[in-house]
N, C-alpha and C positions, 0 to 999 in steps of 0.2 A: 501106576497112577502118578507117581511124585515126577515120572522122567516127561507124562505129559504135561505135566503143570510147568514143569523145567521149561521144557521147548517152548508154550507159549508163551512165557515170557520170556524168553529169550527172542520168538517171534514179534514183539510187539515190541522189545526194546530197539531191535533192526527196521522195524517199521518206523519207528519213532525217530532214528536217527537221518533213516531216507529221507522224511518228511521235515527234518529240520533241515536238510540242506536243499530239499527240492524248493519247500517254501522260502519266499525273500518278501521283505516289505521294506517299499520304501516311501520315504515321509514323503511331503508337500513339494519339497523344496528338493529333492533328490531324485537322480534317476541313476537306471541299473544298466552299465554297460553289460552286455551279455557276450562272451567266448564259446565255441562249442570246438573243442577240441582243439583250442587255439585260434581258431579262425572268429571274427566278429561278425557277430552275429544281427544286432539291433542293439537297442535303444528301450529299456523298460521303465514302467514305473508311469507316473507315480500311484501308492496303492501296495495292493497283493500281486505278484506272479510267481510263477513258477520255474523251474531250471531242471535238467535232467541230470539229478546227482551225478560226481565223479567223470561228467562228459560235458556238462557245461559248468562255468563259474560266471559271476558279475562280477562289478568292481562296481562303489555307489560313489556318486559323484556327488558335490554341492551348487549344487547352480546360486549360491545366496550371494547377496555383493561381499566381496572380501575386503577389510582395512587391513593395510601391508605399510609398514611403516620403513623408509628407506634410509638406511643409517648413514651418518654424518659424510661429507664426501668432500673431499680436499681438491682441489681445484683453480687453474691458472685461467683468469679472464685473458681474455680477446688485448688489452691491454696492460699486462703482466702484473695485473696483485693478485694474489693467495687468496682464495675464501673457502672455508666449509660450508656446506650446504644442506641440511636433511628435507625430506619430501616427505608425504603420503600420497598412495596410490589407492585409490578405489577400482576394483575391478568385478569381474565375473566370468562364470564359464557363461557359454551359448553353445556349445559345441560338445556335448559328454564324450563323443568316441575323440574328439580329436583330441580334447586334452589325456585323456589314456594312453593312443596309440601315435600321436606326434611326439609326444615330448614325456619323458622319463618321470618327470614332478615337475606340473605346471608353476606350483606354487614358489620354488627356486628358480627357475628356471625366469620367470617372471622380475625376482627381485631382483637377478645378474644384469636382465634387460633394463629396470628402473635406475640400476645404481651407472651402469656403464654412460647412459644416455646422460644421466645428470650432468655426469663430467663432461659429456661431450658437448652438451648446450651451452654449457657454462665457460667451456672454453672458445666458445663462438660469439658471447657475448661480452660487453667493456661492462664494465661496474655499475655505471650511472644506469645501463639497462637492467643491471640484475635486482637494481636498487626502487628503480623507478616504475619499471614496465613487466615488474613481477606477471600480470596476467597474459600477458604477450608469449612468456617463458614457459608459464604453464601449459595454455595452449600448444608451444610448438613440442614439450615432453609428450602432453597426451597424445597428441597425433603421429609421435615418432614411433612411442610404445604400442600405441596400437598394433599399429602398421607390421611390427614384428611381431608382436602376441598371438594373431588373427590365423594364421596358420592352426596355431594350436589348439585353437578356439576358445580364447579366451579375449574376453571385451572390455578394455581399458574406459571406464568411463572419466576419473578426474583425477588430475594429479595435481598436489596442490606444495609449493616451497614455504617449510614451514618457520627456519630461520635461517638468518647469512650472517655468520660470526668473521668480522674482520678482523687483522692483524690491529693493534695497538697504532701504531705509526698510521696508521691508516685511516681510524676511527680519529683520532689527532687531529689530521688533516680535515677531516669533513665535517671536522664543529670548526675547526679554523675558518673556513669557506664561507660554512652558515655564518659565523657572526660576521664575517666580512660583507656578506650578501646584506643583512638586517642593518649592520650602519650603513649601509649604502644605501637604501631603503630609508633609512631615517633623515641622512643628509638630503636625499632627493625632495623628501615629504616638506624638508625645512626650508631648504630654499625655495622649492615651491610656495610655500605661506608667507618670505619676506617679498619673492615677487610680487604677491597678491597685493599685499599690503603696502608696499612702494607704488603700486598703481592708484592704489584706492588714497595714498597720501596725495599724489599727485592730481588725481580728481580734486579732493579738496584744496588743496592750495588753486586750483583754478576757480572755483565756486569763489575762494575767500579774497582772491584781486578781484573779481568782477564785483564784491558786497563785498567794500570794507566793513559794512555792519555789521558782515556776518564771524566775524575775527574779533571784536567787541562783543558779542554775545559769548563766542567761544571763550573770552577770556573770564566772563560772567559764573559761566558755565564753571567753569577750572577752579572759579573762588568759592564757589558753594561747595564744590565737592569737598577740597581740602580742606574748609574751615568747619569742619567735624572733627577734625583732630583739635582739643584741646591743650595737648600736652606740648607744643611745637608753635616756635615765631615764624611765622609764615612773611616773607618780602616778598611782595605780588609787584610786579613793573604792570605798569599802567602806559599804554599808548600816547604818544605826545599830545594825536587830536584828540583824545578824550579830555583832557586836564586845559589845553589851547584855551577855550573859552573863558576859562577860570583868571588865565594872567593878565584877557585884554583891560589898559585904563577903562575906566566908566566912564 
């Protein structure tokens, strides 16, 4: 009696263990590549399936988007200054067998691609673009990385440059530039406003020969303002034909 009780449960712990390797679940976001005896089989999931212990295995893949972050990368522009560079790459599988069976670990395999490319865009590029036309660069990464990934089945959706540390000497030079750029900008702004106003002088001195009145008012004008200061001797010159009448004999 004790040796039948033995074997069932020894029967039900080997059933128990077929049944944890036959059964697989996999999540939402997962699928189950399936091998049967090495050879590839499909594509499972998502959910409950099943496997034939010890003759098939899966491998459970993540189809979620992956953040991969591409460490600092040193680099000779198109016109020979030095920059470091770091990325983010957003990716995904779409392909569960290929990334199993093309490529060893997509997920390295992937970040060799992201870092190799950096350098190489960036030695294709002069400064002012890595500086200026950042989305330009981005773009041309995501479509190169792709372009290599897609094999493996892996889908590069955005890669984004997240900073560009330049040399000192460098960084020197391009506030130099800028302020040079900003007084130039200022002087332009300035002389532009004495032309204005050399024209608009010159208007009026045409107004005021054609109306000497209008230069006897102006001088009017000049005395009210100033004569709010009381603290100040004010000499106003007065027009000779203003005062003229004043001198003739009666």
């Amino acid at each position: 009696m004790t040796g039948a009780i033995i074997g069932i449960i020894v029967f039900i712990f080997l059933v128990m263990i077929i049944a944890s390797a036959a059964i697989k679940i996999a999540q939402e976001y997962e699928r189950g590549v399936v091998f049967r005896l090495g050879r590839f089989t499909g594509v499972r999931g998502p959910g409950l399936f099943m496997i034939i212990p010890f003759i098939e295995r899966s491998v459970k893949v993540d189809l979620r988007v992956v953040t991969m972050d591409v460490p600092s990368q040193e680099a000779i522009t198109k016109d020979n200054v030095t920059v470091k560079v770091n990325a983010v790459v957003y990716y995904r599988v779409v392909k569960p067998e290929d990334s199993v069976i093309k490529v060893f670990d997509h997920r390295y395999a992937t970040s060799q691609i992201a870092q190799t490319t950096l350098r190489s865009v960036l030695g294709q590029s002069e400064l002012d673009e890595v500086l200026a036309q950042r989305e330009k660069i981005n773009q041309t990464l995501q479509r190169i990385i792709d372009e290599q990934t897609d094999p493996w089945g892996v889908k590069v959706g955005i890669v984004e440059i997240k900073e560009v540390e330049l040399p000192q000497t460098m960084q020197r030079a391009i506030m130099a530039q800028a302020e040079a750029e900003r007084e130039k900008r200022a002087k332009i702004v300035h002389a532009e406003g004495e032309l204005q106003a050399a024209e608009k002088l010159a208007e009026a001195a045409k107004v005021m020969a054609t109306q000497p009145i209008a230069l006897q008012l102006r001088y009017l004008q000049t005395l009210t303002v100033i004569a709010t200061e009381k603290t100040n001797t004010i000499v106003f010159p007065l027009p000779v034909d203003m005062i003229a009448p004043l001198l003739k004999p009666k």
